[in-house]
N, C-alpha and C positions, 0 to 999 in steps of 0.2 A: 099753698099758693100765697098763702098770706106772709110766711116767710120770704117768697122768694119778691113779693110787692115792694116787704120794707127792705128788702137790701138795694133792689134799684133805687127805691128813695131818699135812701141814705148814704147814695154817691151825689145828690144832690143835697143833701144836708150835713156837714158836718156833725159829728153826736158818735159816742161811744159805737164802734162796734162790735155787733151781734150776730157770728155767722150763723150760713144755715147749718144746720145742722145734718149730717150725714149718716151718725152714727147713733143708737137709742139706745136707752139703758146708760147713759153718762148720771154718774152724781154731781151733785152740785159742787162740789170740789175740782171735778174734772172741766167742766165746764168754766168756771172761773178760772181754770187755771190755762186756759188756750192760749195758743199764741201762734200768731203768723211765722210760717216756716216752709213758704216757698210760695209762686205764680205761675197761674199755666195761663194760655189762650184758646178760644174757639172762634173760627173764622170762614163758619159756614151756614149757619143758623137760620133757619127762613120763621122761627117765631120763637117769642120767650121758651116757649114749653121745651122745643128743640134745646135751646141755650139753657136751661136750667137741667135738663135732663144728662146734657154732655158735661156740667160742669159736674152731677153727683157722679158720674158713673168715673170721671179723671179723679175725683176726690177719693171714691172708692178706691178703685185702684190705685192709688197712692199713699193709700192705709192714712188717711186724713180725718178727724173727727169735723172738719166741717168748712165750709168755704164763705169766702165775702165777695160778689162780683163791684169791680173798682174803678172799670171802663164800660159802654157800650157803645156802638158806633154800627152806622147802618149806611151799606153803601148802597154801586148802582143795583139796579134788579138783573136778578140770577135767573132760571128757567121759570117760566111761566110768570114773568114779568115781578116776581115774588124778592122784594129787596133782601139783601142777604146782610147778617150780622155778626160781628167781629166783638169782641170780650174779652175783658182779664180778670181772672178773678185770684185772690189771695189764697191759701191753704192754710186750716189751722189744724197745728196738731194738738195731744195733751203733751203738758209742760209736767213729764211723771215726777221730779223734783217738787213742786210744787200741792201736786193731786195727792200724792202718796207719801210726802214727810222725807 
């Protein structure tokens, strides 16, 4: 949770980013060596948990070592008066050039 705290905060703060991470067992090589390589959306979200769980499960699925969410926006309320939220978040992969020599 604490992962998913600082990347909302640091769509308000400029400052290096840190995705979350998706995938475990990464060495410090792989990690440093990430790099933004692509953006999906969620635009149905009735709370973080919801939105942080759709953005691992696209990341998964898209063999991504890790994501930065880079939008959030909350529109009118969806069923049961419960406002609904809309995200984009970045993809990172490993940069195997980089990790691997």
């Amino acid at each position: 949770m604490k992962d998913l705290v600082n990347d909302i905060i640091s769509i308000f703060y400029p400052k290096t980013v840190t995705p979350v991470l998706v995938r475990t067992g990464l060495s410090h090589r792989e990690i440093a060596s990430l790099q933004a390589v692509g953006v999906t959306t969620v635009s149905w979200a009735t709370s973080m948990e919801e939105l942080n769980n759709a953005f691992v499960k696209k990341a998964l699925d898209a063999g991504a070592a890790g994501y930065h969410i880079t939008n959030v926006e909350s529109h009118k309320p969806g069923k049961e008066d419960q406002y609904v939220m809309a995200a984009t978040a970045t993809f990172y992969h490993i940069n195997s050039k980089a990790a691997y020599g």
